[in-house]
C-alpha positions as CSV (number, residue, x, y, z in Angstrom):
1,X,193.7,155.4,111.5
2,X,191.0,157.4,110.1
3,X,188.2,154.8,110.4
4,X,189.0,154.1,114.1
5,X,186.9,155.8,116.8
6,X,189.2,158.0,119.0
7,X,187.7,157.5,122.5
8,X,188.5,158.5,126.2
9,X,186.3,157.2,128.9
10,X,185.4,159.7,130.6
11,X,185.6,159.6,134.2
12,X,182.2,159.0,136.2
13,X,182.6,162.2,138.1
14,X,182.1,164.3,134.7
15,X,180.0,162.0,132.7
16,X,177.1,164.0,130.9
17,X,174.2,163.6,132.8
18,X,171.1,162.3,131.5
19,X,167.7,164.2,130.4
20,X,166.3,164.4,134.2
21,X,163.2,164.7,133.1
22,X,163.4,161.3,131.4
23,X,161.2,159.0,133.9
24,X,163.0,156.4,135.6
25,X,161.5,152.5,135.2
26,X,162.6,149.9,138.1
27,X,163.1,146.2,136.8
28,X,160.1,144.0,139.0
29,X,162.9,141.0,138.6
30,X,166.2,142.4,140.4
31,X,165.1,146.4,141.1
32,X,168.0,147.5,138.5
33,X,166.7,151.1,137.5
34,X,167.0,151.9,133.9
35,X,165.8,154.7,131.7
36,X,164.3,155.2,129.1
37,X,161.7,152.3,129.1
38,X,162.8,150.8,126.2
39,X,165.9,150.2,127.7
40,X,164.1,148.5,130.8
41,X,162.1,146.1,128.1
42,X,165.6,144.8,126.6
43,X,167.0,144.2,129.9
44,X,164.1,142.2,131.1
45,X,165.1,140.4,128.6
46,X,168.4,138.9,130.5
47,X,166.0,137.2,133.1
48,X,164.1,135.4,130.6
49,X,165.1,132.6,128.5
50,X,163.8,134.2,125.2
51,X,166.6,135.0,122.6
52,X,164.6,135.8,119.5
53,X,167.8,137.5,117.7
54,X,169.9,135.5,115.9
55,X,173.5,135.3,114.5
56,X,173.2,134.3,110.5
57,X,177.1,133.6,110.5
58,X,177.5,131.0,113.5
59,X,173.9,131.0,114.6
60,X,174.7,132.2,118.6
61,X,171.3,133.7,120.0
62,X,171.0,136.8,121.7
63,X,168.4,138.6,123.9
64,X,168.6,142.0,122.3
65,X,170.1,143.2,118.9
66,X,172.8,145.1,120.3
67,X,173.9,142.4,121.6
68,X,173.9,140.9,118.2
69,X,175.9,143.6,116.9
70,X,178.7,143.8,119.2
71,X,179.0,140.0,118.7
72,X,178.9,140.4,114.9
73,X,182.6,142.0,114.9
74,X,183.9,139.0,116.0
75,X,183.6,137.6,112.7
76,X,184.4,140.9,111.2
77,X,187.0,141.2,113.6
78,X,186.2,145.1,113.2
79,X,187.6,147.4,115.9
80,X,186.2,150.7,115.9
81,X,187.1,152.2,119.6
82,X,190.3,152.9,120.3
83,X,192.0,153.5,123.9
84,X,193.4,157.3,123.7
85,X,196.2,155.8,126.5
86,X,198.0,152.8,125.0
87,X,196.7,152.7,121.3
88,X,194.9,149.4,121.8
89,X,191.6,148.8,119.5
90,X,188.2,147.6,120.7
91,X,185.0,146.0,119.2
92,X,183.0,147.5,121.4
93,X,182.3,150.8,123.7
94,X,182.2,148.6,126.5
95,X,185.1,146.4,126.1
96,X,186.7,150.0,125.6
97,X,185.3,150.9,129.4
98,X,186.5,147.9,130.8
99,X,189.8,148.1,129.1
100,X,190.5,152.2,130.4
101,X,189.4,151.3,133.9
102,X,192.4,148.8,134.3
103,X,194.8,151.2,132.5
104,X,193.6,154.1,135.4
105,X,193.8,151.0,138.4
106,X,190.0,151.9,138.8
107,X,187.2,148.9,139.9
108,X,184.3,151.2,140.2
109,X,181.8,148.0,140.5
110,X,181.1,146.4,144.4
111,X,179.8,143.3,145.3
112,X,177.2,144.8,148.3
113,X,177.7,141.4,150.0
114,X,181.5,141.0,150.5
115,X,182.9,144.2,149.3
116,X,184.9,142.7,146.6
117,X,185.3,145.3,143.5
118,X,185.4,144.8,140.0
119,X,186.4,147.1,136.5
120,X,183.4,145.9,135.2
121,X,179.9,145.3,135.7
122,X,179.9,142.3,133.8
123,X,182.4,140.5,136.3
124,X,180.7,141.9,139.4
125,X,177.5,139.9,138.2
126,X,178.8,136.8,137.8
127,X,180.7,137.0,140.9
128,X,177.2,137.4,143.2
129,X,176.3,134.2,141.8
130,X,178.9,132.7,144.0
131,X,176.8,134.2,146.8
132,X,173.0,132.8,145.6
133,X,174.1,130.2,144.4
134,X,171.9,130.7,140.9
135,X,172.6,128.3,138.0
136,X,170.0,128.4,135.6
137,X,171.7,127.7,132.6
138,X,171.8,124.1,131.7
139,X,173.2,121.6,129.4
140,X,170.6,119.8,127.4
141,X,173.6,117.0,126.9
142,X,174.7,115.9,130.3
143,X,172.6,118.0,132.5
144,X,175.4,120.4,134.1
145,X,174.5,123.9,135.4
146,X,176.0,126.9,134.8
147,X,175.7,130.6,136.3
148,X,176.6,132.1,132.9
149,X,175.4,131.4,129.8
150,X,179.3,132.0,128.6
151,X,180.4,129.3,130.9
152,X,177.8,127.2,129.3
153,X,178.7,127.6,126.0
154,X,182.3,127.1,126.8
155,X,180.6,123.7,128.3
156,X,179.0,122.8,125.5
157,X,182.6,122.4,123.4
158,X,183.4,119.4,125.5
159,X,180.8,117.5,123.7
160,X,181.2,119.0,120.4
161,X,184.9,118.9,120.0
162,X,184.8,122.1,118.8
163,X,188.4,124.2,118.5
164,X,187.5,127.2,115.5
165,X,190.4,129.4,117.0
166,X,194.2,128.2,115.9
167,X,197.5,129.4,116.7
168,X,199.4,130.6,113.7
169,X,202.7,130.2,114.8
170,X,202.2,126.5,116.4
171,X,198.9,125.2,114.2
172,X,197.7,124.7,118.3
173,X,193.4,124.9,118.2
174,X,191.5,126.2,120.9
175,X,187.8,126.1,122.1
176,X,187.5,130.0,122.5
177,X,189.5,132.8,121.2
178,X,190.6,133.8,124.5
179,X,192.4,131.0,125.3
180,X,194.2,131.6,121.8
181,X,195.1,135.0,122.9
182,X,196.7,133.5,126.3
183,X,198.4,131.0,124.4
184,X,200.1,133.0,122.4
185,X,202.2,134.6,125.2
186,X,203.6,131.1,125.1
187,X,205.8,132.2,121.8
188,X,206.1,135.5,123.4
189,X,207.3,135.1,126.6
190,X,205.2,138.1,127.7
191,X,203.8,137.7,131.4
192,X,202.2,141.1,132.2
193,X,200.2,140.2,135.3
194,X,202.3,140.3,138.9
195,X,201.2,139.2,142.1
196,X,202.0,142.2,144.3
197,X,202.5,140.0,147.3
198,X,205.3,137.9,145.8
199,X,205.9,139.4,142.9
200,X,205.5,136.2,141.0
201,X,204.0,136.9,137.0
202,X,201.6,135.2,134.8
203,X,200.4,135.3,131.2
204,X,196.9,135.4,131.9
205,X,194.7,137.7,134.4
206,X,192.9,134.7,135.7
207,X,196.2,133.8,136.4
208,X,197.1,135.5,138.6
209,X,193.7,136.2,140.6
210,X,193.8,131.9,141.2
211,X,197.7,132.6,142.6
212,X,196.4,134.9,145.0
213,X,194.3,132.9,146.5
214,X,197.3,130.9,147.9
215,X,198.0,134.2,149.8
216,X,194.4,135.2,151.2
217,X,193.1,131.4,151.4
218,X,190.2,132.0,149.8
219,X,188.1,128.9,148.5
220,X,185.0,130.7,146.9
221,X,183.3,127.3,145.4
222,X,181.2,124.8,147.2
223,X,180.0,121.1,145.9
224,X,176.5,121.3,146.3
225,X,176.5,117.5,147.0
226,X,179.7,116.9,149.4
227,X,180.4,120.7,150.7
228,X,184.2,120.5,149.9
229,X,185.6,124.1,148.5
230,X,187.8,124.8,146.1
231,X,189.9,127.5,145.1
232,X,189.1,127.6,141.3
233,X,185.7,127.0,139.5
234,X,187.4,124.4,137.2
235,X,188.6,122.5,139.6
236,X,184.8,122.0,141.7
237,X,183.9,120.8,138.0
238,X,186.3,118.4,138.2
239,X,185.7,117.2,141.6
240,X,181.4,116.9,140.7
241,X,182.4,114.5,138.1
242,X,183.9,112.2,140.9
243,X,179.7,112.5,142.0
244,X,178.2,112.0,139.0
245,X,181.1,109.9,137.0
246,X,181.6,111.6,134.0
247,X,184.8,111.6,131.7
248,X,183.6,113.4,129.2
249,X,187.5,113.5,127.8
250,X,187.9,110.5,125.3
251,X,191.8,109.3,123.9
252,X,191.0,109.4,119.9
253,X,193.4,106.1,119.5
254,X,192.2,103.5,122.2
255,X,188.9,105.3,123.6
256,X,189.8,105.6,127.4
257,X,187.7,107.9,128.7
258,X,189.0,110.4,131.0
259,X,187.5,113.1,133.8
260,X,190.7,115.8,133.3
261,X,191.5,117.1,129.9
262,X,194.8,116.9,131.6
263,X,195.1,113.4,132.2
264,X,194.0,112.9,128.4
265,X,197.0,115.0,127.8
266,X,199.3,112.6,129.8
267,X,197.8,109.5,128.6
268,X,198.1,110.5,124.6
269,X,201.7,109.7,125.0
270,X,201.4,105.8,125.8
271,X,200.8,106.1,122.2
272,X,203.2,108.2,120.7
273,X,206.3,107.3,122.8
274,X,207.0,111.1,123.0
275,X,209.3,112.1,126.1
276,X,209.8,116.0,125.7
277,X,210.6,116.9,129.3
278,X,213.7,116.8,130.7
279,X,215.8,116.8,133.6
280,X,218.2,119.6,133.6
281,X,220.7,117.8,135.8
282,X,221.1,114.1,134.6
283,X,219.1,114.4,131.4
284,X,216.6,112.0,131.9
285,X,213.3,112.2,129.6
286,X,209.5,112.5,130.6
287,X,206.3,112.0,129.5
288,X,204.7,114.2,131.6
289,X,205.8,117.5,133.7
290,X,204.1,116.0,136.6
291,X,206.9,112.8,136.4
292,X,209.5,114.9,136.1
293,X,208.3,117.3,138.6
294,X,208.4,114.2,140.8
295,X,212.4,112.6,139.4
296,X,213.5,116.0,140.8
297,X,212.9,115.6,144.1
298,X,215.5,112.7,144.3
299,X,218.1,115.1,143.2
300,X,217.2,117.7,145.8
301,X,216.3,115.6,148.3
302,X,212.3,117.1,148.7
303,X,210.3,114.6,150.6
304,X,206.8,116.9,150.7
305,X,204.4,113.6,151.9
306,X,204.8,112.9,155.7
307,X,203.1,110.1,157.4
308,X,200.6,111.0,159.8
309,X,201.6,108.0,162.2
310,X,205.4,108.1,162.4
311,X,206.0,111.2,160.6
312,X,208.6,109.5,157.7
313,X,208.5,111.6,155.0
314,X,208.5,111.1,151.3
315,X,209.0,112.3,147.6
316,X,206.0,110.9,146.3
317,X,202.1,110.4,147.5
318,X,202.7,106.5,146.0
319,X,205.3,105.4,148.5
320,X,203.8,107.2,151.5
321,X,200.5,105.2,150.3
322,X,202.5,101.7,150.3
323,X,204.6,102.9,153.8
324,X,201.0,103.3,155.2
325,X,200.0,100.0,154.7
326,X,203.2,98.8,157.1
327,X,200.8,100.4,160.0
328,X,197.3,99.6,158.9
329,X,198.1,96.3,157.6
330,X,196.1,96.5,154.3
331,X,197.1,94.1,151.4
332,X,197.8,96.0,148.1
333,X,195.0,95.8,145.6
């Protein structure tokens, strides 16, 4: 692979150091010391707003050219560092970094606030926004806030209908070529990720950092209007739009608006009749994994839903809403 770039990150302990006669410049924004100056002017530029350089291919702004140019080999899907450990190829230097200090177990970045460490710098940032709270990037659309201008863009699909990336082996779409690459552990079967708690696996990092908060109880979002906390960012999203209203997930065939891309999902097949889950032990067929998640429970006899008052317990939260009514009294809508 003579074109590839043979790199080993080297560890921070031996890094080269830098000309120390090379004057140091502190950011007057966030303090962040950076050297040389013009180094300090580009990274001013991640406070601002302005993103004067410009993709030509999709048209995606930047605040500095490198920036630019590590985003232009997605569409060249060029690769030119390569991890000296495992083989794997990288667009970037840094994606390189990140990649080396999860093969060596290392998280060299710490939150100062909660101790919480990170393999990259990039994920430490956005995770301090959980602790101020920022959100200044917005949709000019529907108004939402964002404390990355990635999760804004991800955002911004919804509206657009937007799915460039596509599954080769399935013809599947998807919004951003991540979730393509998580997708595809669907065909095969690979789940690399394991909780070291339970020793449960997952397809997907994220995955697996959501699963462990089941174990440490952490629920690191807050609704700015109710104060109810949730476990995952996606799911606070969800619960705003029960605030502001907004089903922003539309059924192509009868135009019933929806606030879950999941409860699109179940909806779409009203229309098609499909039924592809089934019951392993009397072969009854589903719409949804979430009905036959429910069926089950009659054959093992799993009643999670107790009443409060009496204590009866049931399979499903609809009866132990109807047995309710035996105590209060209320008339079904």
């Amino acid at each position: 692979m003579d074109d590839k770039i043979q790199a080993e990150v080297i560890d921070s302990s031996s890094q080269i150091q830098e000309n120390t006669e090379e004057k140091s410049h502190p950011s007057d924004v966030c303090g962040k010391i950076l050297s040389p100056k013009k180094i300090l002017i580009q990274h001013k530029l991640t406070h601002s707003s302005s993103k004067p350089y410009q993709c030509g291919i999709c048209g995606k702004q930047f605040s500095n050219n490198n920036l630019l140019t590590h985003h232009k080999h997605v569409h060249t899907r060029e690769k030119l560092y390569q991890c000296y450990i495992c083989d794997a190829t990288f667009s970037t230097k840094g994606l390189l970094c990140s990649h080396s200090c999860i093969q060596k177990g290392e998280r060299p970045h710490r939150c100062d606030i909660c101790g919480k460490t990170y393999s990259r710098s990039g994920q430490l940032s956005s995770h301090k926004y959980i602790h101020t709270g920022e959100r200044r990037h917005h949709c000019e659309i529907c108004g939402e806030t964002f404390s990355r201008s990635a999760n804004l863009s991800n955002h911004k699909l919804i509206h657009t209908g937007e799915r460039p990336y596509q599954c080769h082996i399935c013809g599947k779409k998807f919004a951003r070529n991540a979730d393509l690459s998580c997708h595809k552990h669907i065909h095969t079967g690979e789940r690399p990720y394991h909780c070291d708690i339970c020793g449960t696996t997952f397809a997907q990092s994220s995955s697996l950092s959501k699963h462990k908060r089941i174990h440490t109880g952490e629920r690191p979002y807050q609704c700015d209007v109710c104060d109810k906390k949730f476990n995952t960012s996606g799911h606070l999203s969800t619960h705003k739009r029960t605030h502001t209203g907004e089903k922003p997930f539309r059924c192509d065939i009868c135009g019933k608006t929806f606030t879950r891309s999941s409860s699109l999902s179940q909806h779409k097949p009203i229309h098609t009749g499909e039924r592809p889950y089934h019951c392993d032990i009397c072969g009854k067929t589903f719409s949804t994994t979430r009905n036959l998640t429910r069926h089950k429970r009659i054959h093992i006899g799993k009643k999670p839903y107790h009443c409060d008052i009496c204590d009866e317990a049931f399979s499903t939260m609809v009866r132990l809403s109807s047995h309710i009514r035996i105590h209060t009294g209320e008339q079904p809508s």
